[in-house]
NUNU-622677 format. One line per 8 residues: number of its first residue (from 1); their letters; for each residue x, y, z of N, C-alpha, C. Coordinates in steps of 0.2 Angstrom, whole numbers. Example, Ala and Ser with C-alpha at 12.3 -4.5 7.8 and 13.67 -1.06 7.14 Angstrom:
2
1> as> 66 -28 39 62 -22 39 66 -16 39 | 64 -11 35 68 -5 36 64 0 39
% end
This chain:
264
1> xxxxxxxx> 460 694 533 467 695 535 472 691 531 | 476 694 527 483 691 524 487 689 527 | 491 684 528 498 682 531 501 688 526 | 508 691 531 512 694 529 520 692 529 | 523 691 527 531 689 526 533 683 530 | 528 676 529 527 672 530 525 670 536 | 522 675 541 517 674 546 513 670 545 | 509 667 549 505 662 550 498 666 551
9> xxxxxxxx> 493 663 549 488 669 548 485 669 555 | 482 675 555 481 678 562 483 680 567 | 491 682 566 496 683 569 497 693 572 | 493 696 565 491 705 564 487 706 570 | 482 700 572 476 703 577 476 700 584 | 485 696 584 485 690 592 480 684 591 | 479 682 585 474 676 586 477 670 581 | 485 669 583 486 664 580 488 659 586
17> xxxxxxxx> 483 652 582 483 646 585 491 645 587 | 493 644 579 501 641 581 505 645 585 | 506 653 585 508 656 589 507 654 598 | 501 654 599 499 652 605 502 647 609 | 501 641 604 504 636 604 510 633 606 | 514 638 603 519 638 603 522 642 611 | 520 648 614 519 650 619 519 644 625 | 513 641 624 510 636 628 516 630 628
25> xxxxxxxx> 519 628 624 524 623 624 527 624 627 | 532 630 627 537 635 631 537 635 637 | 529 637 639 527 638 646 527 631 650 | 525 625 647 525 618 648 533 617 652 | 539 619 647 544 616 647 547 620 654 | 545 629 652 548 631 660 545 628 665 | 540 627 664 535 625 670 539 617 674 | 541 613 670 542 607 675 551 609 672
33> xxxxxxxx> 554 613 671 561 616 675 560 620 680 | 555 623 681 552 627 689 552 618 695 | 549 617 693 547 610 694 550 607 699 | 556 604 694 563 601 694 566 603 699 | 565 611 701 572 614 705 568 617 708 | 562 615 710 559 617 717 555 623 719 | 554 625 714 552 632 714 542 629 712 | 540 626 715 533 623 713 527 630 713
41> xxxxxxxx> 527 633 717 523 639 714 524 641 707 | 530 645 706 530 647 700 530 642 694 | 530 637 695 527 631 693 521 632 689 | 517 631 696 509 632 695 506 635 691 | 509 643 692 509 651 686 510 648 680 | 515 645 678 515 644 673 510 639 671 | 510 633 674 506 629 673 497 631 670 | 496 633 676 488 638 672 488 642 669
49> xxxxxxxx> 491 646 666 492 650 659 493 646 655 | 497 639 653 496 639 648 493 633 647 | 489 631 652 483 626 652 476 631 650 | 476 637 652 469 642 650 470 642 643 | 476 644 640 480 648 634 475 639 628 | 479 633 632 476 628 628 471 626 628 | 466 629 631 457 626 632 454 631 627 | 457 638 628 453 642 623 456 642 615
57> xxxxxxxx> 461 639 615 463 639 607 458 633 605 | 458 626 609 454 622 608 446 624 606 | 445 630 611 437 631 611 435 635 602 | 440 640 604 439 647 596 441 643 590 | 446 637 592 451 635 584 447 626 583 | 446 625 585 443 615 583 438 615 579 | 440 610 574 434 611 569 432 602 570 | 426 602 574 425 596 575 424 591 569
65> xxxxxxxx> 422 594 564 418 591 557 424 587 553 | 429 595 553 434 591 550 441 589 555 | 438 586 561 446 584 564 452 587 566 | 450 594 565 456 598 565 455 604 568 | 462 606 570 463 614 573 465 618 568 | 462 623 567 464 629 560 468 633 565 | 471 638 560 474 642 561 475 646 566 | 466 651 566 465 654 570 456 656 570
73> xxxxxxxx> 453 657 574 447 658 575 442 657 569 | 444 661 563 441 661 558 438 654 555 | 444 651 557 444 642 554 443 643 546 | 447 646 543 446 648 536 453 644 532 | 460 643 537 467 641 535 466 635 541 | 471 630 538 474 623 542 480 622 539 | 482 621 545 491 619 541 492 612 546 | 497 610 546 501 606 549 505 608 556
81> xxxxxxxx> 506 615 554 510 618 560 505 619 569 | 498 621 565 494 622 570 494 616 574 | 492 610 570 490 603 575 498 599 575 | 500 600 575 507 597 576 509 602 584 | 507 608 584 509 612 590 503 609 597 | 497 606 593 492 606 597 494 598 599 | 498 596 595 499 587 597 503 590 603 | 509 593 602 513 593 607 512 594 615
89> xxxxxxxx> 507 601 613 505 603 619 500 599 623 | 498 592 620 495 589 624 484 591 625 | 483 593 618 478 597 618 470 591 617 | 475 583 615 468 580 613 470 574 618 | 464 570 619 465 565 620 470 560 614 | 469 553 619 474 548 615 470 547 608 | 464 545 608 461 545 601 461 548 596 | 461 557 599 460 562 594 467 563 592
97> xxxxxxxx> 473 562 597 479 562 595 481 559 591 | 477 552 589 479 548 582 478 550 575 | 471 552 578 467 554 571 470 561 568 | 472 565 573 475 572 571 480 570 568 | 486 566 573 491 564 568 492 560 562 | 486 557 560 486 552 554 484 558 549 | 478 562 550 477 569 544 485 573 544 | 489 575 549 495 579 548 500 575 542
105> xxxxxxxx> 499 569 542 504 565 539 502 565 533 | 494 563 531 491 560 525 486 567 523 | 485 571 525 481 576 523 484 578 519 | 483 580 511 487 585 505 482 592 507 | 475 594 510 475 600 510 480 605 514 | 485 601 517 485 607 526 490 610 523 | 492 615 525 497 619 525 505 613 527 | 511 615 522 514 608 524 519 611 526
113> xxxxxxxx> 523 611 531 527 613 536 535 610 530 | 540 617 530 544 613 528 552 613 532 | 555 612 528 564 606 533 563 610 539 | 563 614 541 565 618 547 561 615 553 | 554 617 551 549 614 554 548 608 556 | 549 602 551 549 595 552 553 593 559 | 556 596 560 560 595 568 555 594 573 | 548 599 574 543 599 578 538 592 574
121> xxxxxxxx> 537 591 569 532 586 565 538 580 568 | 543 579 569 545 571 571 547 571 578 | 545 577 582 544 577 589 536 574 592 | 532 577 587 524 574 587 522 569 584 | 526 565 581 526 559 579 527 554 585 | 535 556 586 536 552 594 531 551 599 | 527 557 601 525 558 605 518 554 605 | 515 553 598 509 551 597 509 543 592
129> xxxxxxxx> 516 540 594 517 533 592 518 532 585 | 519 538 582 520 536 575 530 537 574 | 531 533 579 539 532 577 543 527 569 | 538 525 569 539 518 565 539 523 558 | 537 525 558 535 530 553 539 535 549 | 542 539 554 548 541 553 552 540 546 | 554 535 545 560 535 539 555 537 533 | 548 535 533 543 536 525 544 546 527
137> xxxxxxxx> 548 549 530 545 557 529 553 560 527 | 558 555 523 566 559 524 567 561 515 | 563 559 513 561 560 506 564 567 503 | 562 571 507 567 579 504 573 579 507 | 577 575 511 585 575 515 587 569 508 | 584 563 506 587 561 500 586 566 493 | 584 569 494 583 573 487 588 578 488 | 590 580 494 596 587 492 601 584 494
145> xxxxxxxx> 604 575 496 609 572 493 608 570 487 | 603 569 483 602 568 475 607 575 471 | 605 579 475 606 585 471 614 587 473 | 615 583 478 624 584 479 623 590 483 | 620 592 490 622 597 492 625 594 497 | 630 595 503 634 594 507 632 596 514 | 626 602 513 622 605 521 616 604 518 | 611 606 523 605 603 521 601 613 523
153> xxxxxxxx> 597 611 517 592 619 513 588 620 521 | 588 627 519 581 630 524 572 626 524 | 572 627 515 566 625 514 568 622 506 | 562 619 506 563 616 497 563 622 492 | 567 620 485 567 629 481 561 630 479 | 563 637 481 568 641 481 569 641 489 | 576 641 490 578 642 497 584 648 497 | 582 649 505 586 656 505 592 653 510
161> xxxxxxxx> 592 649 511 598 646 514 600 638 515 | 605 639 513 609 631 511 612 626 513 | 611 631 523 614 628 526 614 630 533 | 608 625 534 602 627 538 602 621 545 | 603 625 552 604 619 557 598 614 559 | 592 619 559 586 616 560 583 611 553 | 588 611 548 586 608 543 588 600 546 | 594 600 549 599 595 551 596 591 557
169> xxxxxxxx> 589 590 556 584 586 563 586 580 562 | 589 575 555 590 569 555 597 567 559 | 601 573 558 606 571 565 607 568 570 | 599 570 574 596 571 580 593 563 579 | 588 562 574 582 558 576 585 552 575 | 593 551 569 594 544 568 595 543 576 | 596 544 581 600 542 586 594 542 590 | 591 548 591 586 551 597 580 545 594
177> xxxxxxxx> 578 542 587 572 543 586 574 533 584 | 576 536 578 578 527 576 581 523 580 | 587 523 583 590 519 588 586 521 593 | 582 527 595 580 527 602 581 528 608 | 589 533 606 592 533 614 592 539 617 | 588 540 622 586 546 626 587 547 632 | 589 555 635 587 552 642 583 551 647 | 585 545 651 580 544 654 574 548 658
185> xxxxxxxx> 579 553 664 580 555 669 585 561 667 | 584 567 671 587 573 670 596 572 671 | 598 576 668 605 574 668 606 569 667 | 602 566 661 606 559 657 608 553 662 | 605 554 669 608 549 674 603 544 672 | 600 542 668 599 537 666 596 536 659 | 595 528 656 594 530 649 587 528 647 | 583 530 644 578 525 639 578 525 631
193> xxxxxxxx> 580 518 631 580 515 623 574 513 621 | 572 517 614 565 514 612 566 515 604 | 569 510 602 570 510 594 562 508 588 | 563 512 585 561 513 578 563 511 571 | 562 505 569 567 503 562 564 503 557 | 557 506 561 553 505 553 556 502 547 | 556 503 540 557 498 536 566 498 536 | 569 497 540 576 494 541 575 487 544
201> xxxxxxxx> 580 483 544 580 477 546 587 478 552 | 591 482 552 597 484 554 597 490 557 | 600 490 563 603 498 564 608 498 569 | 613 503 568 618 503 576 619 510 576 | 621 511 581 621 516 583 623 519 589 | 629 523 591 632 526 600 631 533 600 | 630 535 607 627 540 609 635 541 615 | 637 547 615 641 551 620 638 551 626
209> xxxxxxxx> 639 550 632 635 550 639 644 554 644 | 643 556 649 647 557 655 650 551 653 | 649 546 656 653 540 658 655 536 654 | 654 538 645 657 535 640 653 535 634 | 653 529 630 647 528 626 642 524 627 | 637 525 626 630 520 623 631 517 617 | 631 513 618 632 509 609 626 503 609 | 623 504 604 617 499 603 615 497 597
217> xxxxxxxx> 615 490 595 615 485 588 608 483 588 | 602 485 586 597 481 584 595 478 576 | 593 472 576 593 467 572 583 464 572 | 581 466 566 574 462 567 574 455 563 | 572 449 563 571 444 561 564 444 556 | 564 439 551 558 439 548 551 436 553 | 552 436 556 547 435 561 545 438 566 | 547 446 565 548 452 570 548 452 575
225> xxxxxxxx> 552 447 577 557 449 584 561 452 584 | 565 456 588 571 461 588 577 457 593 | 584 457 589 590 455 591 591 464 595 | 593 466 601 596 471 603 603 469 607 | 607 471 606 613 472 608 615 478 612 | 616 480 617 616 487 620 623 486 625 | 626 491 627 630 491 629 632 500 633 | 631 500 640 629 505 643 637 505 647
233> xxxxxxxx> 640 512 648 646 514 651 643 515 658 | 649 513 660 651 517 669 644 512 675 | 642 515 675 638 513 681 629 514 679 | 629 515 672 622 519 668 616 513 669 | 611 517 671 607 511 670 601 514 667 | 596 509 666 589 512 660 585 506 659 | 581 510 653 575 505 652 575 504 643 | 577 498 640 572 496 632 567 494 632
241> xxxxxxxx> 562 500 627 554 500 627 554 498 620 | 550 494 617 549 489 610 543 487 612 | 538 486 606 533 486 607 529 486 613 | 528 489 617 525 491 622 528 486 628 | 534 483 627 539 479 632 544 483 635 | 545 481 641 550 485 645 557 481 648 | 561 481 648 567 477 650 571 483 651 | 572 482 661 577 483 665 584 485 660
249> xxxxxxxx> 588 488 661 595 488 657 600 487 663 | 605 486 664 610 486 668 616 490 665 | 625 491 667 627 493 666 632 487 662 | 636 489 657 639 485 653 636 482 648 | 638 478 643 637 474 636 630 469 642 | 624 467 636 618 467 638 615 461 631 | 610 457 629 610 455 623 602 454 625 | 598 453 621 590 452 623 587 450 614
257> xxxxxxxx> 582 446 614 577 444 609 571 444 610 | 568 448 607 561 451 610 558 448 606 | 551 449 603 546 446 603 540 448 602 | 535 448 599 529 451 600 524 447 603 | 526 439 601 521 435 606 525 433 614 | 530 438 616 534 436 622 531 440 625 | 529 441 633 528 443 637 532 442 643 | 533 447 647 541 450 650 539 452 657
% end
């Protein structure tokens, strides 16, 4: 079977991995906004559907030998998109999670997911602790400032469009990903900072909230400590997480000097 007008192989016959996958993500997400607002049965439906939906792509699609989820059954195709969909969903352990995501990032065979896509590739990055990482993959967002474009491509050329929202993930991640600041707690009613500076030494950065701005300055020393500066509106409160350290936030201007030999 041939992919057809950019379908993902296996998709003519319902036996696409990534397809699936992608299903199962969705169902995850309704599942705990059923959750949320109380509706715990419908919950569950959800939940087991697309827990069965993940055990059996795991079963027909994992290629043990080589560390990876193919496409679809045949295990004939590998891309990026499949295991990148399989990180999200929560498909491996913490181990295989590594290993998966270290072949997504360094593999040249895999199918390589492009701008559009990379939205999903630096969600499953975050998720599997490769945030540090993040700035080595902007490499095509500098090449179409090299090239002087103004919006950012669909795909690398030839591209069919020029000006492309899901192309626009860096929007999103210097904030969400590099500085770190997300919500806590549903409805923003609280925050967690977990900055990424990978090879920056600097970063600042404010975030909009109900009650005003998040505004936060982190600074690394040559002995990698982190200077953080944070400064939380209204009544907000949260957590900065830094190398696996956690510090209380209060509301208001805030100043902290972290540490890797500090213990908290």
């Amino acid at each position: 079977e041939q992919p057809v007008g950019g379908s993902p192989k296996g998709i003519q016959k319902g036996n696409s991995a990534i397809l699936t996958l992608q299903y199962v993500y969705a169902l995850q997400f309704a599942a705990e906004l059923f959750e949320r607002n109380g509706l715990a049965e419908q919950a569950k439906i959800y939940e087991r559907q697309g827990q069965l939906l993940l055990e059996k792509t795991r079963q027909l699609c994992w290629n043990q030998e080589r560390g990876l989820l193919a496409d679809s059954p045949g295990q004939d195709s590998y891309s990026q998109h499949a295991n990148i969909m399989a990180v999200l969903t929560g498909m491996f352990t913490k181990t295989e999670e590594k290993q998966v995501m270290t072949a997504i990032l360094h593999n040249r065979q895999l199918t390589e997911c492009t701008l559009y896509y990379k939205f999903y590739l630096f969600r499953a990055m975050d998720k599997a602790g490769f945030g540090e990482d993040y700035l080595a993959q902007l490499a095509p967002w500098q090449k179409m400032v090299d090239l002087g474009l103004s919006t950012f491509a669909e795909t690398p050329d030839p591209s069919r469009s020029d000006c492309h929202a899901w192309s626009a993930s860096p929007n999103y991640d210097f904030l969400a990903l590099v500085c770190g600041i997300k919500p806590g707690s549903e409805g923003f009613k609280t925050v967690k900072i977990t900055p990424h500076l990978g090879s920056l030494n600097f970063v600042e950065g404010k975030v909009p909230h109900p009650e005003g701005e998040i505004i936060v300055h982190f600074k690394k020393s040559s002995n990698q400590s982190l200077q953080a500066d944070i400064n939380l509106p209204g009544q907000l409160t949260g957590t900065l997480v830094w190398k696996h350290k956690i510090v209380p936030l209060h509301p208001g201007k805030q100043t902290f000097t972290l540490s890797t030999k500090l213990k908290l």
